[in-house]
Each structure stands twice: as C-alpha cells, then as structure tokens.
N, CA, C and O atoms as CSV, one atom per row, in Angstrom:
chain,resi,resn,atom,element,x,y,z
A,1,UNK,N,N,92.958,-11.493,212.646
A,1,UNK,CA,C,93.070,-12.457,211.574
A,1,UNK,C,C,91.932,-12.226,210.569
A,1,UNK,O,O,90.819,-11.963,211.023
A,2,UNK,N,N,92.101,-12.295,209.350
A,2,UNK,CA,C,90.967,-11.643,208.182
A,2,UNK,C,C,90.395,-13.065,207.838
A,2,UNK,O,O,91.021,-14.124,207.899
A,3,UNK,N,N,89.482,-12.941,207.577
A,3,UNK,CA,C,88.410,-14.284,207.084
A,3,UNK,C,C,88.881,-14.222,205.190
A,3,UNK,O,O,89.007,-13.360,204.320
A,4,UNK,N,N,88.983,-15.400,205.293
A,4,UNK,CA,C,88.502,-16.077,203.694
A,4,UNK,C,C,87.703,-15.091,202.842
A,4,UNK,O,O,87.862,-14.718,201.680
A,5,UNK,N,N,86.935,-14.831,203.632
A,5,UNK,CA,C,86.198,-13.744,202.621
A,5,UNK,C,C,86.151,-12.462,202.928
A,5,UNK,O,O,85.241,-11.792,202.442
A,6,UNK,N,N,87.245,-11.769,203.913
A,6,UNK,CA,C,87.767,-10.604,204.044
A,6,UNK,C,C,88.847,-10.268,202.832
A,6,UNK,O,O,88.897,-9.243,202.153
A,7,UNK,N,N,89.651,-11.377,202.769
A,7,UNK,CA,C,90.703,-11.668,201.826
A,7,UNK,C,C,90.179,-11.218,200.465
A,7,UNK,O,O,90.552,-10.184,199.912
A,8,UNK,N,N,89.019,-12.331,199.821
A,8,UNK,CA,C,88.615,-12.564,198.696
A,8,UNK,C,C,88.322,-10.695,198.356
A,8,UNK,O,O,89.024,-9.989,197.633
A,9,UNK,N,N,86.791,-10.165,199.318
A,9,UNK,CA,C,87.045,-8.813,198.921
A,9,UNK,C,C,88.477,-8.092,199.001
A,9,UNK,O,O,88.746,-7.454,197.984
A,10,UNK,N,N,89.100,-8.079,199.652
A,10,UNK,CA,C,90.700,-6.748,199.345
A,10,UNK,C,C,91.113,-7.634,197.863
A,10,UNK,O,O,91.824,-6.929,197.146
A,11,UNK,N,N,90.898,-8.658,197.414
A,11,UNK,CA,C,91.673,-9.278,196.636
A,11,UNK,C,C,90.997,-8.724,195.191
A,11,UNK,O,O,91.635,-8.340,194.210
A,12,UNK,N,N,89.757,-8.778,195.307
A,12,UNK,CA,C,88.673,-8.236,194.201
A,12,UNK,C,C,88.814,-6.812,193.810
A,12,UNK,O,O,88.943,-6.401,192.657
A,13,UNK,N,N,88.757,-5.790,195.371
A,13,UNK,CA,C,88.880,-4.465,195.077
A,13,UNK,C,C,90.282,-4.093,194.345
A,13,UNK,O,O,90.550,-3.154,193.597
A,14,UNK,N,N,90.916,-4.944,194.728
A,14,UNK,CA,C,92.983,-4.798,194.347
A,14,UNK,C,C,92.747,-4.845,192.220
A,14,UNK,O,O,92.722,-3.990,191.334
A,15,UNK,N,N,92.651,-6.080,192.272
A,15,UNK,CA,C,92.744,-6.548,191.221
A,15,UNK,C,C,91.760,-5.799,190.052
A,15,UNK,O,O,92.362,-5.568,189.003
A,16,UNK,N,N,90.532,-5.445,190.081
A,16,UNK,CA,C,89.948,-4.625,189.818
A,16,UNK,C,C,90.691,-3.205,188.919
A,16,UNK,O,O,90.731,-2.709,187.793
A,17,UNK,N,N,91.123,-3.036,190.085
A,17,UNK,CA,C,91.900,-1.678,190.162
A,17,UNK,C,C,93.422,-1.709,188.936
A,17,UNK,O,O,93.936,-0.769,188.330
A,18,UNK,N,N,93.788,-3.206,188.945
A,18,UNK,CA,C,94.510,-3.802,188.126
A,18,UNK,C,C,94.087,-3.771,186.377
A,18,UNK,O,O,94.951,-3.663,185.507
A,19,UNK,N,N,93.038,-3.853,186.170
A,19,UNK,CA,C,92.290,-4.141,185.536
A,19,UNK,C,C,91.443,-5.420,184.857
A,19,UNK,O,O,91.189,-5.748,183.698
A,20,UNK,N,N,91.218,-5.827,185.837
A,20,UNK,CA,C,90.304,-7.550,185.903
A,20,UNK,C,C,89.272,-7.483,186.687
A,20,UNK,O,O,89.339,-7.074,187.847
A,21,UNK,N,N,88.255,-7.870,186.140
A,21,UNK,CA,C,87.078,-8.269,187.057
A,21,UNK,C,C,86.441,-9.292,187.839
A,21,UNK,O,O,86.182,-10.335,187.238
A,22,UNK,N,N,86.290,-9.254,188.437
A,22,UNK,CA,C,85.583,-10.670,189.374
A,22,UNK,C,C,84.746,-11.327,188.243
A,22,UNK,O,O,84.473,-10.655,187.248
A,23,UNK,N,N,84.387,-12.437,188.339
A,23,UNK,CA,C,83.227,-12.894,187.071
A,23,UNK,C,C,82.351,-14.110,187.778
A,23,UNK,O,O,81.190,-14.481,187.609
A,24,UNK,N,N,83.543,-14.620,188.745
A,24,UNK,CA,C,82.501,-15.923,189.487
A,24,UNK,C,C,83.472,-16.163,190.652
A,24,UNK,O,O,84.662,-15.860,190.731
A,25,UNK,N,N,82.574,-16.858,191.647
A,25,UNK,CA,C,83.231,-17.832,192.738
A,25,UNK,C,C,82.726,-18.470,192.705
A,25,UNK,O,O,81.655,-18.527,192.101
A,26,UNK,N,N,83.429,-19.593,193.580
A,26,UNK,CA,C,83.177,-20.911,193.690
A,26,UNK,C,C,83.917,-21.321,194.658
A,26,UNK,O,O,85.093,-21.616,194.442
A,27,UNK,N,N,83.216,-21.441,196.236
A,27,UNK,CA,C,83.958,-22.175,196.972
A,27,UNK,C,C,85.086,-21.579,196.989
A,27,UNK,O,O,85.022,-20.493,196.412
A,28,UNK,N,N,86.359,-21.890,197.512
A,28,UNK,CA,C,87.664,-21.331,197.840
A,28,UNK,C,C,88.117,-20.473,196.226
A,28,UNK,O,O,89.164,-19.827,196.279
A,29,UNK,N,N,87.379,-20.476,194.908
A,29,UNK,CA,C,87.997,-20.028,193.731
A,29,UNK,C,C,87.605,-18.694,193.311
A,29,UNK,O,O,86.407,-18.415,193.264
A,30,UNK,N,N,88.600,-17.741,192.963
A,30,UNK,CA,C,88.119,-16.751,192.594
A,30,UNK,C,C,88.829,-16.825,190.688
A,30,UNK,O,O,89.885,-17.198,190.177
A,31,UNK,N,N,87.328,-16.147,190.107
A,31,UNK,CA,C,87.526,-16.174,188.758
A,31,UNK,C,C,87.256,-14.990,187.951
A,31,UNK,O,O,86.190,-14.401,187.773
A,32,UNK,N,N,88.830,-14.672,187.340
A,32,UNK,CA,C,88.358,-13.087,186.569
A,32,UNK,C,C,88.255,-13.184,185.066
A,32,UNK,O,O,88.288,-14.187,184.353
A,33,UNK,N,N,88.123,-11.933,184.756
A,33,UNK,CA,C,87.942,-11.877,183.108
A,33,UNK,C,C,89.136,-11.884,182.648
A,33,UNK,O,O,90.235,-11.702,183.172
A,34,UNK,N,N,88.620,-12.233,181.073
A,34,UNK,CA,C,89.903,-12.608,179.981
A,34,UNK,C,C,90.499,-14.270,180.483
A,34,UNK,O,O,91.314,-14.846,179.763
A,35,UNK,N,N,89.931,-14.985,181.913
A,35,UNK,CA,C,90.026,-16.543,182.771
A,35,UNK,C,C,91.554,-16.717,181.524
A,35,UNK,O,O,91.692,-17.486,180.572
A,36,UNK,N,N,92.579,-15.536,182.133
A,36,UNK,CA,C,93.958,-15.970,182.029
A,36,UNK,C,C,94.706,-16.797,183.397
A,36,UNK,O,O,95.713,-17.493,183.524
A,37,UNK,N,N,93.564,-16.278,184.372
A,37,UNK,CA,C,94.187,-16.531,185.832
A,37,UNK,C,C,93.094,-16.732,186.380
A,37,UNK,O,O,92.003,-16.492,185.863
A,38,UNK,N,N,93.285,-17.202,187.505
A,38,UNK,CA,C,92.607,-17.824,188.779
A,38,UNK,C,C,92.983,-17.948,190.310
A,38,UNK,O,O,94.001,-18.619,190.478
A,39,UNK,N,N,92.392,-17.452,191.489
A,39,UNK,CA,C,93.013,-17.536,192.525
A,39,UNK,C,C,92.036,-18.117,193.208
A,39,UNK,O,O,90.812,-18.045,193.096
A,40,UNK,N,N,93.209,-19.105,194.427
A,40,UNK,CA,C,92.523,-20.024,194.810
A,40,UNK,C,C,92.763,-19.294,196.637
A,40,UNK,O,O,93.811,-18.674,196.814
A,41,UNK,N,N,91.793,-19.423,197.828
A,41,UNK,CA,C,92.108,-18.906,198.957
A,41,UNK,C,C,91.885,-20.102,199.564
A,41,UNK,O,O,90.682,-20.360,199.552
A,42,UNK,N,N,92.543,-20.936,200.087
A,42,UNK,CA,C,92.743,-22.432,201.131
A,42,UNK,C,C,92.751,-21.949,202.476
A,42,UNK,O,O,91.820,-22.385,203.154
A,43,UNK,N,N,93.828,-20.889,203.260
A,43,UNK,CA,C,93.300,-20.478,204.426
A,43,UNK,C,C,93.731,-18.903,204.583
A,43,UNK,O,O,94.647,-18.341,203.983
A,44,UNK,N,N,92.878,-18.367,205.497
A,44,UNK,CA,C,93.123,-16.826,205.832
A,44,UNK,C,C,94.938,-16.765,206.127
A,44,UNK,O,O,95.539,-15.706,205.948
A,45,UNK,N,N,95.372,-17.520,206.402
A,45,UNK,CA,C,97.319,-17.092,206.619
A,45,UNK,C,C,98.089,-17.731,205.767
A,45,UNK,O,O,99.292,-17.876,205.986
A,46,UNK,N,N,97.571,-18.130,204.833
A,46,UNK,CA,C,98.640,-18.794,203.547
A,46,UNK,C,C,98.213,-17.664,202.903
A,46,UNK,O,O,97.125,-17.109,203.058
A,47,UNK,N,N,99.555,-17.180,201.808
A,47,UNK,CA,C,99.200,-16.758,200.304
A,47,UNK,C,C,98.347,-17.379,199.458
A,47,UNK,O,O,98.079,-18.576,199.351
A,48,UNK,N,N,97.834,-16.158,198.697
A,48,UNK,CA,C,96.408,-16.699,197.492
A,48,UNK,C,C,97.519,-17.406,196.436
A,48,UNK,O,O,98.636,-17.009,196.103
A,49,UNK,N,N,96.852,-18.478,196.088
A,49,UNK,CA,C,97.255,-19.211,195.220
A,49,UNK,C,C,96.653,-18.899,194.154
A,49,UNK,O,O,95.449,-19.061,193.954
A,50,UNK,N,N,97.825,-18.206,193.036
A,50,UNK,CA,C,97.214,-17.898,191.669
A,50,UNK,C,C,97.675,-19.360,190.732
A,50,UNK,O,O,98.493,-20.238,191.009
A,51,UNK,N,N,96.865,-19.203,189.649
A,51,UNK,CA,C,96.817,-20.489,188.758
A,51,UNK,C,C,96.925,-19.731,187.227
A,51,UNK,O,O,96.435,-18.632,186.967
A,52,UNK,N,N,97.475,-20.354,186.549
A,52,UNK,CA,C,97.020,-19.605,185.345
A,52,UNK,C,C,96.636,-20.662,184.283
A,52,UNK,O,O,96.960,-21.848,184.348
A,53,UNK,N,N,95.836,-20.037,183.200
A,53,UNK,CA,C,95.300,-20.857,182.182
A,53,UNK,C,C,96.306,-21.036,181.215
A,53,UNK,O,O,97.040,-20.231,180.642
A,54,UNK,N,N,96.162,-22.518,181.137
A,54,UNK,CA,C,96.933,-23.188,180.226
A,54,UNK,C,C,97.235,-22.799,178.993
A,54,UNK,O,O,98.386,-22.699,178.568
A,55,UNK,N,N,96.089,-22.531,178.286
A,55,UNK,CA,C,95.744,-21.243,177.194
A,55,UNK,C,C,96.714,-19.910,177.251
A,55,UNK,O,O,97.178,-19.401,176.230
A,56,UNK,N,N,96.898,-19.533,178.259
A,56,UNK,CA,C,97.226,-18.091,178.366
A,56,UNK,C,C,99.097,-18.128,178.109
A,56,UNK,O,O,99.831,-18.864,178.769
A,57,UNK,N,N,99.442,-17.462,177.352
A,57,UNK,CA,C,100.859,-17.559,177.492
A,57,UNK,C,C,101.795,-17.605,178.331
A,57,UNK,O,O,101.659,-16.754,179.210
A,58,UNK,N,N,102.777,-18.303,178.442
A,58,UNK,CA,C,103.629,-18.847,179.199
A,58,UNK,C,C,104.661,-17.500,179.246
A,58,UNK,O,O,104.995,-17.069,180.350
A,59,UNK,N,N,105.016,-17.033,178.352
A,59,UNK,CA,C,105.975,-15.960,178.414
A,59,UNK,C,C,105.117,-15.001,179.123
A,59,UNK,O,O,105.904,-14.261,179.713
A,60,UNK,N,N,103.777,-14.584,179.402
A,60,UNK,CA,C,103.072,-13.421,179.795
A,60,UNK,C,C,102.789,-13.898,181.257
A,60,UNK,O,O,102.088,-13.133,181.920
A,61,UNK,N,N,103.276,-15.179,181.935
A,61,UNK,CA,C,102.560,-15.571,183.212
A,61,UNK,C,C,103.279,-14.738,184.233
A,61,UNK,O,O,102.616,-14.186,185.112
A,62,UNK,N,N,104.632,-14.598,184.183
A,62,UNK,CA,C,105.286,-14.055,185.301
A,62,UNK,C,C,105.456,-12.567,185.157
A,62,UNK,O,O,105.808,-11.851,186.094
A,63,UNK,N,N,105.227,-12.189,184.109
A,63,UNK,CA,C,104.714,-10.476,184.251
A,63,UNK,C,C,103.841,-9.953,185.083
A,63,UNK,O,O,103.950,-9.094,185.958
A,64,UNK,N,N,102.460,-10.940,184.473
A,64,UNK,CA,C,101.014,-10.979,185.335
A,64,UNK,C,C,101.041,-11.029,186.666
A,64,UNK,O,O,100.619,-10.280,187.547
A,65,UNK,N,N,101.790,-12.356,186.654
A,65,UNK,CA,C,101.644,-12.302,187.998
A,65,UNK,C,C,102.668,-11.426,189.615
A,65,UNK,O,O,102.577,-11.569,190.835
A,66,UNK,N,N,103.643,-10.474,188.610
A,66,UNK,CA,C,104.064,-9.327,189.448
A,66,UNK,C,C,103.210,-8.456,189.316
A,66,UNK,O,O,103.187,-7.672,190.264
A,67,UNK,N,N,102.170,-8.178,188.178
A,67,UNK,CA,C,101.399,-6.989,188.370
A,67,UNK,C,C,100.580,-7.147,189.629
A,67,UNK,O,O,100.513,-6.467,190.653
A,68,UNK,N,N,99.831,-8.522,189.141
A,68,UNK,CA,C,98.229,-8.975,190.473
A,68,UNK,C,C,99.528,-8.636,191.412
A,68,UNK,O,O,99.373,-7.450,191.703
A,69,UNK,N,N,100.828,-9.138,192.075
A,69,UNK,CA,C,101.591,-9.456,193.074
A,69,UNK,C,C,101.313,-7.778,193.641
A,69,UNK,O,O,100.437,-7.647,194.496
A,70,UNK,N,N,102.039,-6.554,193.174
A,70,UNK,CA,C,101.956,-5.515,193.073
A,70,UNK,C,C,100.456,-4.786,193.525
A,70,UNK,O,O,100.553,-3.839,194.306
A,71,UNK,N,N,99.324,-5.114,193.151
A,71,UNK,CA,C,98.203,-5.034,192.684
A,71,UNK,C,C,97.574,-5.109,194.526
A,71,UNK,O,O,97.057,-4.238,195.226
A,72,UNK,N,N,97.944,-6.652,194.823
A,72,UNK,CA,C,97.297,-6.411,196.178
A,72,UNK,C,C,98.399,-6.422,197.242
A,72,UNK,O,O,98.091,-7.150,198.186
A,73,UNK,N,N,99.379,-5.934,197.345
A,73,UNK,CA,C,100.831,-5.603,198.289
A,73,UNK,C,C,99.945,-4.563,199.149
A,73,UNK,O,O,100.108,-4.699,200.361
A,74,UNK,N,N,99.275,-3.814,198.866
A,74,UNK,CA,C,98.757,-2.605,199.187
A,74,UNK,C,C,97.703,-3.409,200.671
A,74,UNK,O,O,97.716,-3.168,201.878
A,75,UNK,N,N,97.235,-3.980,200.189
A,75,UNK,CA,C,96.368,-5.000,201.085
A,75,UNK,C,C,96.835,-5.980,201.997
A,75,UNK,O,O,96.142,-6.740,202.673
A,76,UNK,N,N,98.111,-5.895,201.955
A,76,UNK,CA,C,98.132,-6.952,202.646
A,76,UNK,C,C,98.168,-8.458,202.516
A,76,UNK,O,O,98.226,-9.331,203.382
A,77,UNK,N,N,98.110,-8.530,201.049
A,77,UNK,CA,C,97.601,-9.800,200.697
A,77,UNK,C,C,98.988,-10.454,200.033
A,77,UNK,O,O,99.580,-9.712,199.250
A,78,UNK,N,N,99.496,-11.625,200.247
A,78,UNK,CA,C,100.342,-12.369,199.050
A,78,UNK,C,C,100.031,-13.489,198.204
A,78,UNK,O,O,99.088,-14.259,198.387
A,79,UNK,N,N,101.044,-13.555,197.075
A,79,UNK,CA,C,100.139,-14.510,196.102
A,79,UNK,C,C,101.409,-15.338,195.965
A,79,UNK,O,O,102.576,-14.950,196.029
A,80,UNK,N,N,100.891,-16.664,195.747
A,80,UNK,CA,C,102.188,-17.663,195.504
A,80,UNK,C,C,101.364,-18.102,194.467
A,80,UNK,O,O,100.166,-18.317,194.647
A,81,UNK,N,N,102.197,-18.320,192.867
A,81,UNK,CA,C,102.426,-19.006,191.986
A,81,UNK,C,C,102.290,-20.364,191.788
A,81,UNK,O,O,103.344,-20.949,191.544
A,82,UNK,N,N,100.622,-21.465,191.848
A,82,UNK,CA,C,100.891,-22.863,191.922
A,82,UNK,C,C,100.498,-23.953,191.152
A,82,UNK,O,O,100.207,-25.064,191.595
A,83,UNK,N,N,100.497,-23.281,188.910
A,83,UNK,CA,C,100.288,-24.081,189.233
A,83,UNK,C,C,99.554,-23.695,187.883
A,83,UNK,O,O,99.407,-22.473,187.847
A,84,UNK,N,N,99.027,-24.348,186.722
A,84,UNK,CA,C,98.064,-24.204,185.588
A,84,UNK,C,C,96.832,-24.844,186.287
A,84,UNK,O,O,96.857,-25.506,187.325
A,85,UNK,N,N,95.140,-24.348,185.102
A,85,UNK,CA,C,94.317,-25.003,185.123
A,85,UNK,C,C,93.846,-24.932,183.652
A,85,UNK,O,O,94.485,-24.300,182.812
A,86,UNK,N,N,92.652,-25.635,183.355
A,86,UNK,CA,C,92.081,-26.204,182.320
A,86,UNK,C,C,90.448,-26.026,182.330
A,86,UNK,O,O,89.767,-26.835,182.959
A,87,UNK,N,N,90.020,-25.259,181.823
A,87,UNK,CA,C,88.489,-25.133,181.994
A,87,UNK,C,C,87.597,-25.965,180.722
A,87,UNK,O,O,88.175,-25.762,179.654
A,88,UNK,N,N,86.715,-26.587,180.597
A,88,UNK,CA,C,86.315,-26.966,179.298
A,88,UNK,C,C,84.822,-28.059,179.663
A,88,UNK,O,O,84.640,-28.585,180.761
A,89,UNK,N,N,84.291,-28.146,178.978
A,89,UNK,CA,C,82.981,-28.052,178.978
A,89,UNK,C,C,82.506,-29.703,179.497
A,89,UNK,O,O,82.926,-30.644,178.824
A,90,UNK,N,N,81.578,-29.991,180.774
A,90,UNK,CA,C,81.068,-30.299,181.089
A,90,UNK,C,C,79.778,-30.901,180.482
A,90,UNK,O,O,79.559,-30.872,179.271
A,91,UNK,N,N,78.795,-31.538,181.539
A,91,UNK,CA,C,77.284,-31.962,181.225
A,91,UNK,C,C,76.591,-31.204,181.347
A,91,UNK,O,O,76.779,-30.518,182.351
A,92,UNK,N,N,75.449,-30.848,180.512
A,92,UNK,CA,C,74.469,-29.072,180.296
A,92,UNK,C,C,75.592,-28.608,179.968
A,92,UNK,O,O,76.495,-28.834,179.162
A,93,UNK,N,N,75.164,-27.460,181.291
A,93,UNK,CA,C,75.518,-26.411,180.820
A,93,UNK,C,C,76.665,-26.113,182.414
A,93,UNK,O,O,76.794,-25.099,183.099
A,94,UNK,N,N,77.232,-27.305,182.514
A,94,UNK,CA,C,78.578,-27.315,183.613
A,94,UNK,C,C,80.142,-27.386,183.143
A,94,UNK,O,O,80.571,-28.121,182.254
A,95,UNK,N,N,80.754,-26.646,183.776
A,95,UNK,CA,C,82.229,-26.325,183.318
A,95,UNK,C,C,83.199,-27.121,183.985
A,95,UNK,O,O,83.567,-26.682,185.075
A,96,UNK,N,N,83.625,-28.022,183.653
A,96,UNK,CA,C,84.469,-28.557,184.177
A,96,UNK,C,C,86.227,-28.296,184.208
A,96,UNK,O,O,87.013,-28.293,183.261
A,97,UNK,N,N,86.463,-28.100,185.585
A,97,UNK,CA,C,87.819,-27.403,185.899
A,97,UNK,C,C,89.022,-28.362,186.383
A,97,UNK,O,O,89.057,-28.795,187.534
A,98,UNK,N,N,90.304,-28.753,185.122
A,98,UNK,CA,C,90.870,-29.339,185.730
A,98,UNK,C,C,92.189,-28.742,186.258
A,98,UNK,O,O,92.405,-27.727,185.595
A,99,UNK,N,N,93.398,-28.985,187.389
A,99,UNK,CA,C,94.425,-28.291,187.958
A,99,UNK,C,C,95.423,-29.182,187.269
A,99,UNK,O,O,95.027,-30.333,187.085
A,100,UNK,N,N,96.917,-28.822,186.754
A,100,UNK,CA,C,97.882,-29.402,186.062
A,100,UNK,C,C,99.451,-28.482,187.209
A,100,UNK,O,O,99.641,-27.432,187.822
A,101,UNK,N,N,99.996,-29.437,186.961
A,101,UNK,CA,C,101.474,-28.834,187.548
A,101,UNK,C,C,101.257,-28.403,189.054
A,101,UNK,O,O,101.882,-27.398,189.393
A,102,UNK,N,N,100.739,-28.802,189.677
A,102,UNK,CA,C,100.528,-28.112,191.269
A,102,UNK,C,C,102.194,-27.630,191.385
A,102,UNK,O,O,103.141,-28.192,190.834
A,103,UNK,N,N,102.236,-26.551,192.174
A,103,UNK,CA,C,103.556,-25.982,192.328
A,103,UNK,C,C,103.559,-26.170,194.111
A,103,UNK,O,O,104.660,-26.126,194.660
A,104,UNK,N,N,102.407,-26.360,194.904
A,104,UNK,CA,C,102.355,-26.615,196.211
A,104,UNK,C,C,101.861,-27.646,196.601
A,104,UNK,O,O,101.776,-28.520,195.739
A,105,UNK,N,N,101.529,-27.867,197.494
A,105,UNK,CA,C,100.605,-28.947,197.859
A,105,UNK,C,C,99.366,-28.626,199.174
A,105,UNK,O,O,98.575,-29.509,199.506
C-alpha cells in the first residue's frame, strides 16, 4: 500500500513530465503552476482528487484533465474530477482557498 506521500511524489514526477510544476503543499493539497488545477490526496486507495480553478476555462477542463489522467496512468495513480476552487487573498500575506461544486464527498 503507497503512503500519501508516496502518491504525492509519483504524482509530482508524472505531472512534471506533463508539463506543470509543483509550486506548494499544503496538508493533503498539491499545487502547480499556471494554479489552473489542484490535487487533493484524502487517502492512499482513493483517486487524487483534481479541482480546477474557477478562472481557468471550462471548455479546457476536461482536456486537462485526460492529459494529468494520461500523465500519471504510468504510475499507478487515478484522478477523479471533484470539483472547482477559488484562491484569493487573505490577512498579510495569507491566501485564502475556497472549494465550489464538490463532485464527491
């Protein structure tokens, strides 16, 4: 059984390779560049839950997300579709992240 953060790396090296970079985590969230998308890891035997930014086009979400899908097949890894988020500015210098449309629960 692969750990949470066995996952997160094959998921990083995959996607990478895709052409996206890691940029931050946080707790169960992984966050890449261009923050069109977002994947969330809840447990080592569920699929990664990708999210996409609200911002990011709606016609471009389900392309994307056969490429990332494609991207880490190789690994072992699956991604289920659950769901927009909302990033936008916080107190200081904190980002506040909200989730819209959950597609799971």
């Amino acid at each position: 059984m692969k750990t949470p953060e066995e996952i997160a790396g094959k998921v990083e090296n995959s996607i990478w390779r895709a052409g996206y970079h890691l940029t931050h985590t946080h707790e169960d969230l992984l966050l890449f560049t261009h923050n069109h998308f977002l994947f969330q890891i809840i447990d080592s035997e569920a699929p990664v839950r990708v999210y996409f930014n609200r911002e990011f086009d709606e016609s471009k979400r389900l392309p994307l997300l056969s490429k990332l899908a494609e991207a880490v097949k190789s690994e072992g890894v699956e991604l289920s579709r659950a769901g927009t988020y909302e990033l936008s500015a916080g107190e200081g210098e904190e980002l506040q992240l909200s989730f819209y449309e959950p597609l799971v629960s």
